[in-house]
N, C-alpha and C positions, 0 to 999 in steps of 0.2 A: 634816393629813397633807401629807406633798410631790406636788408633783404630779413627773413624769416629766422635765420639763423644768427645775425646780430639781434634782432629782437629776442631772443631765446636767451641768449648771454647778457642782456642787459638787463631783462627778470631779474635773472637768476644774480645776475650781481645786485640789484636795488633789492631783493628778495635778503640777502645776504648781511648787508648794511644793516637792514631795517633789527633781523634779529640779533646783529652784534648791538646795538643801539639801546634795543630794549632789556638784552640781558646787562649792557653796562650798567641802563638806571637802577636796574633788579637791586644787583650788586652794591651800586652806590648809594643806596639810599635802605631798601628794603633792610638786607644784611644787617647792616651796622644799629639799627633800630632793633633786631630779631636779639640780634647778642646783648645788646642792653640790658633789654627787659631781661633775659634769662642770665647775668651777671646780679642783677639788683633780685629779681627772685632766690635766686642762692643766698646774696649776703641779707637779705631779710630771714630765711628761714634759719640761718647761722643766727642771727642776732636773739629771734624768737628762742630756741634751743637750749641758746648762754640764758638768756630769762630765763626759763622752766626749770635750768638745772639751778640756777642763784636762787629759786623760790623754793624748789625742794630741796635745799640742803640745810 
């Protein structure tokens, strides 16, 4: 049977896992979405700009 102090270390390691695991998808997924959108918001507001300046000139 476990003693109290393996149980404690095995938390703490399945504890440990659990948030590498979810910060990986974080990363793997969230991330690369987040930069997107704010790549394509920049080159739309570039593209609007070059309009406004090609209409008033």
């Amino acid at each position: 049977m476990f003693e109290f102090d393996q149980y404690l270390g095995f938390l703490a390691f399945a504890i440990i896992v659990l948030i590498g695991f979810w910060l990986m998808l974080f990363l793997a997924a969230i991330v690369p979405y987040w930069i997107g959108g704010a790549v394509k918001e920049m080159l739309d507001e570039k593209k609007e700009k070059k309009r406004l300046e090609k209409e008033n000139a």
